[in-house]
DSSP file (Angstrom, degrees, kcal/mol; ACC not computed):
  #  RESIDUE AA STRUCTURE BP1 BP2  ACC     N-H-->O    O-->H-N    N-H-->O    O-->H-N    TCO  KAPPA ALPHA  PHI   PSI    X-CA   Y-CA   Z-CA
    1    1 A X              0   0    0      0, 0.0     2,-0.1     0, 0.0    19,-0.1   0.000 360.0 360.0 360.0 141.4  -65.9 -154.9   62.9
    2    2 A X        -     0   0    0      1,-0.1    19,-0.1    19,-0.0     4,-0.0  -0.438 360.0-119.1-100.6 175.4  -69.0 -154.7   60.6
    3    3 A X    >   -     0   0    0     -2,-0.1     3,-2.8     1,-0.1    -1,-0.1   0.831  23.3-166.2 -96.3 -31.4  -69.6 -157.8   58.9
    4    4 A X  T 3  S-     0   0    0      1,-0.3    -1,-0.1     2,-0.1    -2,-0.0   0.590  80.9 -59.0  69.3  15.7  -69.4 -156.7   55.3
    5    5 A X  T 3  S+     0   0    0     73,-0.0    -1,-0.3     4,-0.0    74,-0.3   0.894 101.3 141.5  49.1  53.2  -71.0 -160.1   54.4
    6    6 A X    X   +     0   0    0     -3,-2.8     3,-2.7     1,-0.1    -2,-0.1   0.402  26.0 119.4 -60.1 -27.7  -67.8 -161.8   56.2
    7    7 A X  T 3  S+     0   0    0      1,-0.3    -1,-0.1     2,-0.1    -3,-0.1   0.706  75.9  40.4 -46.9 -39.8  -70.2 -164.7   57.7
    8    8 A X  T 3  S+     0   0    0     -3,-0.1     2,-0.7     1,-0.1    -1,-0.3   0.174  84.4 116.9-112.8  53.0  -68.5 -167.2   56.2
    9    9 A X  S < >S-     0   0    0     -3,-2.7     5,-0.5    67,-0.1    -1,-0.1  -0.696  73.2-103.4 -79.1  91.5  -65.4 -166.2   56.6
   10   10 A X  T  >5 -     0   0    0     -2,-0.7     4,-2.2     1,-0.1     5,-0.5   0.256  34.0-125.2 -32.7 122.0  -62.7 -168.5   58.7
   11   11 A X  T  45S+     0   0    0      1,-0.2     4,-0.3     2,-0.2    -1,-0.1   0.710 110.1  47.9 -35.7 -39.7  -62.3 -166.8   61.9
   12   12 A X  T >>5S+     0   0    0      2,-0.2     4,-2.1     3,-0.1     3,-0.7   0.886 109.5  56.8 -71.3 -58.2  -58.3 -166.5   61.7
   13   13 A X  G >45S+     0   0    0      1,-0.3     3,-1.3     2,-0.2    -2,-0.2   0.863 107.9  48.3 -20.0 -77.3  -58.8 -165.2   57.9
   14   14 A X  G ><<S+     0   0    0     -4,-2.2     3,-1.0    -5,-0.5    -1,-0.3   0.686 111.9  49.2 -46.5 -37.5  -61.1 -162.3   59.5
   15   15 A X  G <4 S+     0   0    0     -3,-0.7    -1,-0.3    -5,-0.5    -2,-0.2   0.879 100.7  66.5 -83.7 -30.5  -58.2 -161.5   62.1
   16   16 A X  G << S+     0   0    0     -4,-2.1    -1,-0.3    -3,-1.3    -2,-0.2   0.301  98.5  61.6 -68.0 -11.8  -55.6 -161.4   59.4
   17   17 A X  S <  S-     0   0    0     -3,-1.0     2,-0.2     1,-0.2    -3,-0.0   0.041  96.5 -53.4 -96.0-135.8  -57.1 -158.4   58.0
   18   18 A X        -     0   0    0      1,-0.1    -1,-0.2    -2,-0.1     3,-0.2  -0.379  34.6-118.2-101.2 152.2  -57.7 -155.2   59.1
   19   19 A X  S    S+     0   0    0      1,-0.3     2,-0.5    -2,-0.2    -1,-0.1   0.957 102.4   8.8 -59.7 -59.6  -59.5 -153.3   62.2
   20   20 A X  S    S-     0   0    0    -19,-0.1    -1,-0.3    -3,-0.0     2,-0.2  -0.990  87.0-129.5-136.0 132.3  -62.2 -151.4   60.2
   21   21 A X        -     0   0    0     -2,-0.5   -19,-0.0     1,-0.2   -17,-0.0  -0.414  24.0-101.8 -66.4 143.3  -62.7 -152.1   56.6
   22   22 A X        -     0   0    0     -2,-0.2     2,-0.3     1,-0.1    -1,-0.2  -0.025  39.7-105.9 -55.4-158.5  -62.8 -149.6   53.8
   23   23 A X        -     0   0    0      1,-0.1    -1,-0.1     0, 0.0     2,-0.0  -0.920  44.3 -94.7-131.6 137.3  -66.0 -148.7   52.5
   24   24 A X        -     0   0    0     -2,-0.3     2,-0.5     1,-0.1    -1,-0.1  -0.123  35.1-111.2 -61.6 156.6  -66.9 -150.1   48.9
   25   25 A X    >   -     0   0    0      1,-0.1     3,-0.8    -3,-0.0     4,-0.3  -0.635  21.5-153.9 -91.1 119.3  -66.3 -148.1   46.0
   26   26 A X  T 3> S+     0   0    0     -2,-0.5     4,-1.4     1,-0.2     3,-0.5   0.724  77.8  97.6 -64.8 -17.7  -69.8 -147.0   44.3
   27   27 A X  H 3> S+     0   0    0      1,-0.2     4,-0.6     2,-0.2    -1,-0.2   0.536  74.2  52.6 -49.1 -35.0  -68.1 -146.8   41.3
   28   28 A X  H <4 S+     0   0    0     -3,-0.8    -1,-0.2     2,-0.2    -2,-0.1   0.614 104.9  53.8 -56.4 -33.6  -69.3 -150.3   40.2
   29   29 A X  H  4 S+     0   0    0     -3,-0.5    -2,-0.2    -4,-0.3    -1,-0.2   0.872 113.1  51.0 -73.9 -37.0  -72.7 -149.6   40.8
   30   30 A X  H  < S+     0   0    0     -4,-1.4     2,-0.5     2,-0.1    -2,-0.2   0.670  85.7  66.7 -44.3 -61.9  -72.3 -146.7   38.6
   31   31 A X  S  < S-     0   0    0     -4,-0.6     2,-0.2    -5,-0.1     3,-0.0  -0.843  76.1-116.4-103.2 131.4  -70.9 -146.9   35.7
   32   32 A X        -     0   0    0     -2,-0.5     2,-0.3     1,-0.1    -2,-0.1  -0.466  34.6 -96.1 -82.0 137.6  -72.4 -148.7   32.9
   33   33 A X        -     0   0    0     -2,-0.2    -1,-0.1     1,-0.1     0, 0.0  -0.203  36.8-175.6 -36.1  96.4  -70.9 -151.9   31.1
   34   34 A X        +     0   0    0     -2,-0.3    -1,-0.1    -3,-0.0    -2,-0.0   0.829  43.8  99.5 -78.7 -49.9  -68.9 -151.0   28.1
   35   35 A X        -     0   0    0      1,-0.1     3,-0.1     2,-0.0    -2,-0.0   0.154  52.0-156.5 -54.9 138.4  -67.7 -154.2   26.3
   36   36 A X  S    S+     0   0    0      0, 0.0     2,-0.2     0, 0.0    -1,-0.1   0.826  76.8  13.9 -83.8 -30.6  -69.7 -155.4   23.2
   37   37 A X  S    S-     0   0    0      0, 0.0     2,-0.3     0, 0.0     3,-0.0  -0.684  84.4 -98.2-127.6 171.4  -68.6 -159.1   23.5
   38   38 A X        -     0   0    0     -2,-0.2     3,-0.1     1,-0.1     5,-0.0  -0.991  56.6 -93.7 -56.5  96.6  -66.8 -161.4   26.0
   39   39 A X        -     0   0    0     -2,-0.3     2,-1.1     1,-0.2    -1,-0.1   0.111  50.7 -97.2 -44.2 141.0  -62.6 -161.9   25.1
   40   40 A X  S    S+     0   0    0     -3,-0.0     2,-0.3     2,-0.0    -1,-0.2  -0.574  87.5 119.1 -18.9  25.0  -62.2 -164.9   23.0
   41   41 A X  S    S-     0   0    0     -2,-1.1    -3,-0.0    -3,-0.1     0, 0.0  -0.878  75.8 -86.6-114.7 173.1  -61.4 -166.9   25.9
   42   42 A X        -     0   0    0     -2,-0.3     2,-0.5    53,-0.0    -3,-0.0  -0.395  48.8-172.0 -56.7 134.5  -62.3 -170.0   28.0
   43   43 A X        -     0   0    0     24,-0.1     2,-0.2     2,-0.0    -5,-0.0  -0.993   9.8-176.9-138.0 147.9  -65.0 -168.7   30.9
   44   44 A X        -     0   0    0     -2,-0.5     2,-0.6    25,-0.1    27,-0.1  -0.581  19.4-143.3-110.3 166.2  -66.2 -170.7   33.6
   45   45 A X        -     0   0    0     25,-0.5    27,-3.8    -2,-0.2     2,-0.2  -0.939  23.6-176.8-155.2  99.2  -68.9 -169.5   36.2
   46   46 A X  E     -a   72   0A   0     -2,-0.6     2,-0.3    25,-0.2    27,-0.2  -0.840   6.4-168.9-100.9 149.8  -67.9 -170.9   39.9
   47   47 A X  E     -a   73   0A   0     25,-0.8    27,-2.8    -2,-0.2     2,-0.5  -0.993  26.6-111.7-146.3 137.8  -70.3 -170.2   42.6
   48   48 A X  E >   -a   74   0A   0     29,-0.3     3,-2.1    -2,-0.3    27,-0.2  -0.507  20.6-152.0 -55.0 108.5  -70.2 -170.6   46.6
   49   49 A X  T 3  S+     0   0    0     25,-4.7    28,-0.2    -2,-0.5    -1,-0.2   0.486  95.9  51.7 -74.0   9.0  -72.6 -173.1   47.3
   50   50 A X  T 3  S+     0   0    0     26,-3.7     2,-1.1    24,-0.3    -1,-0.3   0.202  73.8 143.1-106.7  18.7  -73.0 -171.4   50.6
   51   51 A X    X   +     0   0    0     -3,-2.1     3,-1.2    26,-0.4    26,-0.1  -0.534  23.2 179.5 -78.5  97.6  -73.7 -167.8   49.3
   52   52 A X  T 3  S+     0   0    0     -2,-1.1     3,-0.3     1,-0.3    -1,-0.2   0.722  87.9  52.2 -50.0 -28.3  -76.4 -165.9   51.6
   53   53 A X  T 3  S+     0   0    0      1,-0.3    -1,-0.3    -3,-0.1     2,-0.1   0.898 125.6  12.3 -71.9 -40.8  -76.0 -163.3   49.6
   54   54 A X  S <  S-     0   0    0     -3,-1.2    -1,-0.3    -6,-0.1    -3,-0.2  -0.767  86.9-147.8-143.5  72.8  -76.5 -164.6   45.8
   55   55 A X    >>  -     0   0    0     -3,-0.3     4,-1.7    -2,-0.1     3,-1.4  -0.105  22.6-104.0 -84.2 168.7  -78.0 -168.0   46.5
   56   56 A X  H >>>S+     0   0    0      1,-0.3     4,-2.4     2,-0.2     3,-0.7   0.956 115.8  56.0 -48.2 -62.6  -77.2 -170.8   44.0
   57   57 A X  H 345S+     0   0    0      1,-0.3    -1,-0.3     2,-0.2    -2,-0.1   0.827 114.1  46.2 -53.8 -12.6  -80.7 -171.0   42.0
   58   58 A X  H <>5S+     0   0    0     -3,-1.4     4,-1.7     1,-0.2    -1,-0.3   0.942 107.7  52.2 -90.7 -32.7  -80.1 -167.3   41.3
   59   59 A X  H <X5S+     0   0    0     -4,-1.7     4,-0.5    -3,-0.7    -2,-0.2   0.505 111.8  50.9 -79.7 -13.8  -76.3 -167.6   40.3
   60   60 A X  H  X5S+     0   0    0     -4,-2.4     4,-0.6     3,-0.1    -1,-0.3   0.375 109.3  51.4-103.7  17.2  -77.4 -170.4   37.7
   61   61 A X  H  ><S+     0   0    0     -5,-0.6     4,-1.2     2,-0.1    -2,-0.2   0.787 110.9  42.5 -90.5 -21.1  -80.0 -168.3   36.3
   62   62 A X  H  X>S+     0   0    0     -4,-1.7     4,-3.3     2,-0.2     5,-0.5   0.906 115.0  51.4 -85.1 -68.0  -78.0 -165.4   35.7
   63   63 A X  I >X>S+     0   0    0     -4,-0.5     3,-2.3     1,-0.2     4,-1.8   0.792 116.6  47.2 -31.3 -95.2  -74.9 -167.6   34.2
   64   64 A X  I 3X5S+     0   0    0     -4,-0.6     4,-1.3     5,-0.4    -2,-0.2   0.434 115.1  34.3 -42.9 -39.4  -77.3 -169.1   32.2
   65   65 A X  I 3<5S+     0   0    0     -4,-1.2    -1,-0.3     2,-0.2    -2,-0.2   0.817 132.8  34.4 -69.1 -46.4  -79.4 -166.4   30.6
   66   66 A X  I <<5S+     0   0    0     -4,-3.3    -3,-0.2    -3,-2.3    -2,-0.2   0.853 136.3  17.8 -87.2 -55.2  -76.3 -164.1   30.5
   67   67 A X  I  <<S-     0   0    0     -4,-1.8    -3,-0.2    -5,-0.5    -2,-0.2   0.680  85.3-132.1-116.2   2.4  -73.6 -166.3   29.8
   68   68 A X  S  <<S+     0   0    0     -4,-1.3     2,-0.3    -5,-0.5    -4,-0.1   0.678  72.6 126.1  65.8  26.5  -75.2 -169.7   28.4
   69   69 A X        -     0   0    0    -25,-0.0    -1,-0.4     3,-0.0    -5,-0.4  -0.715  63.3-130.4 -95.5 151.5  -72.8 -171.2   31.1
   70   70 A X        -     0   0    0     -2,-0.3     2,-0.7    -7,-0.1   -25,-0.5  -0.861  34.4-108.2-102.3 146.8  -73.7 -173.6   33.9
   71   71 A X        -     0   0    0     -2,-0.3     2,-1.0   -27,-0.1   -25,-0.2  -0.709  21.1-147.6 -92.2 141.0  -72.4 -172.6   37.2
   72   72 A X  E     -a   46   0A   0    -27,-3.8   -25,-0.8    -2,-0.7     2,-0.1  -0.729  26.7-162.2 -53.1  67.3  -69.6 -174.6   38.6
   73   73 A X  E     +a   47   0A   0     -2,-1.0     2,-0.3   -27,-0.2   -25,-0.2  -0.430  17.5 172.4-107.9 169.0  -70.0 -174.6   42.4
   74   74 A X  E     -a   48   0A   0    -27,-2.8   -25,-4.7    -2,-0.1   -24,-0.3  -0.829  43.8 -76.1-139.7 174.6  -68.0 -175.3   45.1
   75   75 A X  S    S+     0   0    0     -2,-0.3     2,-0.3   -27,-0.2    12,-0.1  -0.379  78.1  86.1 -72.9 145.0  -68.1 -175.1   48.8
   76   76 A X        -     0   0    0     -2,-0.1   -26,-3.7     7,-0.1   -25,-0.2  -0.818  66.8 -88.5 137.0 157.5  -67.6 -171.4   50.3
   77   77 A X        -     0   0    0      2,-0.6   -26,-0.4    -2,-0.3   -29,-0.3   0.296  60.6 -71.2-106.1-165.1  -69.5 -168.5   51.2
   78   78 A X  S    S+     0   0    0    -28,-0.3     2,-1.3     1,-0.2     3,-0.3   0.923 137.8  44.8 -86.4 -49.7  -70.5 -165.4   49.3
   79   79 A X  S  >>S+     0   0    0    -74,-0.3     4,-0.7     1,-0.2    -2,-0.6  -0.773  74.2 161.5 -68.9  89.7  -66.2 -164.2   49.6
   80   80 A X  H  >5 +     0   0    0     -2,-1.3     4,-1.2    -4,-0.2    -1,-0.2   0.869  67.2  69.4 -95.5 -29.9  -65.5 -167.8   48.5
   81   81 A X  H  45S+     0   0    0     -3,-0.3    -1,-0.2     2,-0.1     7,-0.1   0.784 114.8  23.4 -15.0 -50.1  -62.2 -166.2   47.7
   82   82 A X  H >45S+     0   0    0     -3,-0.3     3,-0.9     2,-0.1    -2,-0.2   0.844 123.7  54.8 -99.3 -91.0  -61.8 -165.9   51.6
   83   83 A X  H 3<5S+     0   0    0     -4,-0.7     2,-0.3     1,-0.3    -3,-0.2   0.738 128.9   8.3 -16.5 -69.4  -64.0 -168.5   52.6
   84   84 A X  T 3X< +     0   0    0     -4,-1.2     4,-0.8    -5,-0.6    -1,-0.3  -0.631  61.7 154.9-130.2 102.7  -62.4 -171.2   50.7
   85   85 A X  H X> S+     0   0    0     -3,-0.9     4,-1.8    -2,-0.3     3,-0.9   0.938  73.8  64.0 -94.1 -53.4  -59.4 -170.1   49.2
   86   86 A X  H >> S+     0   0    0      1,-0.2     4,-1.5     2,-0.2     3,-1.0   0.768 116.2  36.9  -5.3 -96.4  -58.0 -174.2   49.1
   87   87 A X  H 3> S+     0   0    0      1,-0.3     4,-1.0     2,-0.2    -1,-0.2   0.338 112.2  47.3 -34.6 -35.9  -61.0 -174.7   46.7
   88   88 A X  H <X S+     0   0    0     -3,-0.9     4,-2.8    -4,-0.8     5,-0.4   0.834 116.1  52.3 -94.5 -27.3  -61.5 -171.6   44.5
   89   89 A X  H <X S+     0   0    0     -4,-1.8     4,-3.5    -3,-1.0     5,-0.5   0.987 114.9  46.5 -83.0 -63.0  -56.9 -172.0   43.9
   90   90 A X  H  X S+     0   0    0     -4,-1.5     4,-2.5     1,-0.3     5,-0.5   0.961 117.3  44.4 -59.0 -55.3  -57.5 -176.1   42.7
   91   91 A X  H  X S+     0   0    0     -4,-1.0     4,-2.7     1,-0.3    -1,-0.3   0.913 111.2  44.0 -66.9 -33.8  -59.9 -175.2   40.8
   92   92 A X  H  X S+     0   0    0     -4,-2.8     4,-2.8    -3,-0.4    -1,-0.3   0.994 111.2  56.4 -41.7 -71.2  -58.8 -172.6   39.2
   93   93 A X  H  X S+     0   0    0     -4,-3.5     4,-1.6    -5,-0.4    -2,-0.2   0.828 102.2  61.3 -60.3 -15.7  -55.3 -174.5   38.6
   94   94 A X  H  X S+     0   0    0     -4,-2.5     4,-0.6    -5,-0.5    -1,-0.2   0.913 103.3  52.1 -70.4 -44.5  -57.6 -177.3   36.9
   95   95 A X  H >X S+     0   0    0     -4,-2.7     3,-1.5    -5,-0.5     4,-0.9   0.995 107.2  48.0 -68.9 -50.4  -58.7 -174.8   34.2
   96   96 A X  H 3X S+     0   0    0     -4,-2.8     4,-1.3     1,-0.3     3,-0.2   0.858 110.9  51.1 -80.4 -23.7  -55.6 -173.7   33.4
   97   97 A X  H 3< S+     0   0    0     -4,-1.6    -1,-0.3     1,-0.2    -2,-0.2   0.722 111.9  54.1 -87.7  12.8  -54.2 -177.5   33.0
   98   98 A X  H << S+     0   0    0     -3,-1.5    -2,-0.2    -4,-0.6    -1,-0.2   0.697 104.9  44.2 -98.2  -7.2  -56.8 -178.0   31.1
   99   99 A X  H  <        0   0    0     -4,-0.9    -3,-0.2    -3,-0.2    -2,-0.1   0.728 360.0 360.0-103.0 -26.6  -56.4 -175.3   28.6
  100  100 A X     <        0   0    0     -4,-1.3    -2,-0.1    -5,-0.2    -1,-0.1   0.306 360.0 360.0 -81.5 360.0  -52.7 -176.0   28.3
């Protein structure tokens, strides 16, 4: 299985998927952004404070300059989705009691 910037991804997680993973959609890469603005809602910018991929100092330069946000980070890997999925769900469910 190729690694697919898996590394930090809990071993049982990894087994729980699939034998061979698709191949990413180019499609992102591709197409250029359309939206003039950001929706008229709350946005937050969380970031894996283990991400090899996107390291912290870049992912609060980018927030900032782009979205005049500070990044949020938490523990968790480039997937923090996968990595820490505990982490990214409380925190999530803390913005939403907090907007409600």
């Amino acid at each position: 299985m190729g690694t697919y910037l898996l590394h930090d991804v809990p071993q049982d997680v990894l087994r729980s998927g699939p034998e061979q993973p698709r191949e990413e959609a180019e499609t992102v890469f591709g197409e250029p952004c359309c939206f003039e603005r950001w929706p008229d809602i709350p946005i937050h910018v969380l970031a894996g404070t283990d991400d090899r991929f996107f390291p912290i100092e870049f992912q609060r330069r980018v927030a900032r300059e782009r979205l005049g946000k500070e990044v949020e980070e938490i523990p968790g890997g480039h997937l923090v989705a996968l990595s820490n999925a505990e982490g990214l769900t409380e925190r999530l469910l803390a913005y939403q009691r907090a907007n409600t």
